[in-house]
C-alpha positions in Angstrom: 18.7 7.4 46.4 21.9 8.6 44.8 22.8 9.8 41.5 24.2 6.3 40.4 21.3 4.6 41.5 18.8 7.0 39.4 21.5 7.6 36.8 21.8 3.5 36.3 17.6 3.0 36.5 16.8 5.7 34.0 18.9 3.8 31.4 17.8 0.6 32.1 14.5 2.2 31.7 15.4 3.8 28.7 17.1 0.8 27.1 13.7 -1.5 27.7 11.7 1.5 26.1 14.0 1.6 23.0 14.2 -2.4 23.1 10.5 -2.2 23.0 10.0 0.8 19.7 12.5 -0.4 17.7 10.9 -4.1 16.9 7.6 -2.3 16.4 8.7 0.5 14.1 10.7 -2.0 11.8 7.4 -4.0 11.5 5.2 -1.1 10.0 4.3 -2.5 7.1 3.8 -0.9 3.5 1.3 -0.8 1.3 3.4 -3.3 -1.6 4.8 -5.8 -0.1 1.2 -6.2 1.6 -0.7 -5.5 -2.2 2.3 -8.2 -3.5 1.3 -10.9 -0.9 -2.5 -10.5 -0.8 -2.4 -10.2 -4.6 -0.3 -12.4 -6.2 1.3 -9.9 -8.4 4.9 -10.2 -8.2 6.1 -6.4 -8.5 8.5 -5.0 -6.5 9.6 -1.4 -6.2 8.1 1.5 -5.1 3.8 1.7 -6.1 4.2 4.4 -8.6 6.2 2.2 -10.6 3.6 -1.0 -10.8 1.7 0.4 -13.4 4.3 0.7 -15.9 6.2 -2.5 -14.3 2.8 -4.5 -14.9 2.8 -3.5 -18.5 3.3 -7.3 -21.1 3.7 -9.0 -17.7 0.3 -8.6 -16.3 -3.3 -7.5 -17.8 -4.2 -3.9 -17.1 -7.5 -2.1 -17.4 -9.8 0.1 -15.8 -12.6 -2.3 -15.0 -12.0 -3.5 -10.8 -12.6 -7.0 -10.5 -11.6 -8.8 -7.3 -8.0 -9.6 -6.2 -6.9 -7.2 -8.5 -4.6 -4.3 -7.6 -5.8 -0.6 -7.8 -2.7 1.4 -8.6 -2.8 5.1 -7.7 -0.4 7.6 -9.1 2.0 9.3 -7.1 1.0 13.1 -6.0 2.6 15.8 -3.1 0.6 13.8 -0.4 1.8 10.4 -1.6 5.4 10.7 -3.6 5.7 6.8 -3.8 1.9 6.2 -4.7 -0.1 3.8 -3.4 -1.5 0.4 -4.6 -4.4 -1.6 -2.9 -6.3 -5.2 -3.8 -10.0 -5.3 -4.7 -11.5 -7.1 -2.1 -15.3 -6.7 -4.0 -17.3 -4.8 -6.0 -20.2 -2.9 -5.0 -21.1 -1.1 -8.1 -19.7 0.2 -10.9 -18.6 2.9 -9.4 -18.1 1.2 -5.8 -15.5 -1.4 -4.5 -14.1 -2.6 -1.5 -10.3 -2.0 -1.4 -8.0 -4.1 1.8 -4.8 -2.3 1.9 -1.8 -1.3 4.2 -0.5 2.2 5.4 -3.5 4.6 4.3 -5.4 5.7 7.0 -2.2 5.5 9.9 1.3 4.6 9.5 1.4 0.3 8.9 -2.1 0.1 9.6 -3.8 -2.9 7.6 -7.4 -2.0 6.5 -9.6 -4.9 4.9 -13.0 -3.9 2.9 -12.7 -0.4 3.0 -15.2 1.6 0.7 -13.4 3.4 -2.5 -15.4 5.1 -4.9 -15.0 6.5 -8.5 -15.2 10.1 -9.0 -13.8 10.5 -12.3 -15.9 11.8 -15.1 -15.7 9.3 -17.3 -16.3 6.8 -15.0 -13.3 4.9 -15.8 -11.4 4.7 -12.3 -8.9 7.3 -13.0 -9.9 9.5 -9.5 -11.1 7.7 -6.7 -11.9 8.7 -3.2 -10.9 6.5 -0.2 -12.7 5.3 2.7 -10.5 7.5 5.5 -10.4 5.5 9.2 -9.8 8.9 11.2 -12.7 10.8 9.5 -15.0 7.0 9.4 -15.7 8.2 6.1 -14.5 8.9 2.5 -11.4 11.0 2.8 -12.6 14.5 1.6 -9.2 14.1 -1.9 -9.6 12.7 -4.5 -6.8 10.9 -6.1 -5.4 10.0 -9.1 -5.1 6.6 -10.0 -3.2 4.9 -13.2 -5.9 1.8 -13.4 -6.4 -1.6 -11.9 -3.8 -4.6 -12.3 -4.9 -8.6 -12.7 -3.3 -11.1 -11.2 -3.5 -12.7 -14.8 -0.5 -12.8 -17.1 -0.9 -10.4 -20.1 -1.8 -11.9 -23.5 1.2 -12.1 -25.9 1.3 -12.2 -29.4 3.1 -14.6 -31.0 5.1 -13.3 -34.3 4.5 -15.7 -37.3 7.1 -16.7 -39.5 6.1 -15.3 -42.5 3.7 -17.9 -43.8 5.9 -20.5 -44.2 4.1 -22.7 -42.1 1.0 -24.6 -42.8 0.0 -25.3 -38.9 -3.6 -24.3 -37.8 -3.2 -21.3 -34.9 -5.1 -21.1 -32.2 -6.4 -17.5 -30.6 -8.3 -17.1 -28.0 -9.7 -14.1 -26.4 -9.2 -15.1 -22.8 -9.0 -18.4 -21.1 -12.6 -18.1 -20.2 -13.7 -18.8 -23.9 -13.5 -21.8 -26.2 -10.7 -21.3 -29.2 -11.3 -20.8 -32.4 -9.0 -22.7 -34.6 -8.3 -20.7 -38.2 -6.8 -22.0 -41.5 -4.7 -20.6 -43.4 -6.7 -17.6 -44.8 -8.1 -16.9 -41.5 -11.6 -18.7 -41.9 -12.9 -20.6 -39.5 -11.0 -24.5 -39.7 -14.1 -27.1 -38.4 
């Protein structure tokens, strides 16, 4: 074989290698635009902005409940931060969390254990199931709270008493309104 002949076959093999990688590397997908499409929440950025993008567009708290997103603060180990869906809740200190690009680079992970390890029991450390240890990750890491896929209650300014309408408040769409007079006693 001569030196053309290799020189010429080593770059064809080279080019179907590189023609191969390339595809696949652009395709490693992140943990928000995964969190973004299994959720519902329409954030964009990078995770350790979602917390304080969320804030009047989206409900916040610190209670998990399912399809919400977890959103973890950033630290040296993750400088963009991280955000993950509640897929259930085990406890109250115990969920299930489906997420992207935790345990290897792209990797999707679906019902993955995440626990609370925070003192006060109010989500703000949690450890993270880790696939190459098949267990928790041995860190625990901070995390900003959990964002619903509701919109965030607004208050309505009044204009200064000038009106004689009824309002109606509500404390969530899962209860039935209470309409108040003009004093703020109860209108039946």
């Amino acid at each position: 074989m001569t030196f053309k002949t290799l020189a010429a076959r080593f770059a064809l093999v080279l080019s179907c290698v590189l023609m191969t990688a390339t595809p696949a590397m652009a395709g490693r997908l992140q943990c928000v635009p995964f969190a973004r499409e299994m959720s519902g929440i329409d954030i964009y950025g990078n995770a350790k902005t979602w917390w304080s993008q969320a804030e009047g567009r989206y409900a916040r708290g610190t209670t998990p409940k399912i399809g919400a997103v977890l959103a973890f603060e950033a630290t040296g180990k993750m400088r963009l931060g991280h955000v993950a869906m509640v897929s259930q809740i085990v406890s109250d200190r115990e969920i299930l969390l489906t997420h992207a690009n935790w345990s290897r680079p792209g990797g999707i992970e679906r019902d993955v254990r995440a626990i609370d390890v925070s003192v006060a029991g109010d989500w703000s450390e949690v450890r993270v199931w880790y696939g190459p240890l098949r267990d928790l990750g041995k860190s625990a890491y901070p995390a900003k709270g959990f964002i619903y896929a509701a919109p965030a209650l607004q208050a309505t300014p009044l204009d200064g008493g000038a009106s004689n309408a009824p309002v109606t408040i509500a404390a969530n769409a899962l209860t039935t309104p209470v309409i108040l007079g003009l004093l703020g006693t109860p209108a039946f």
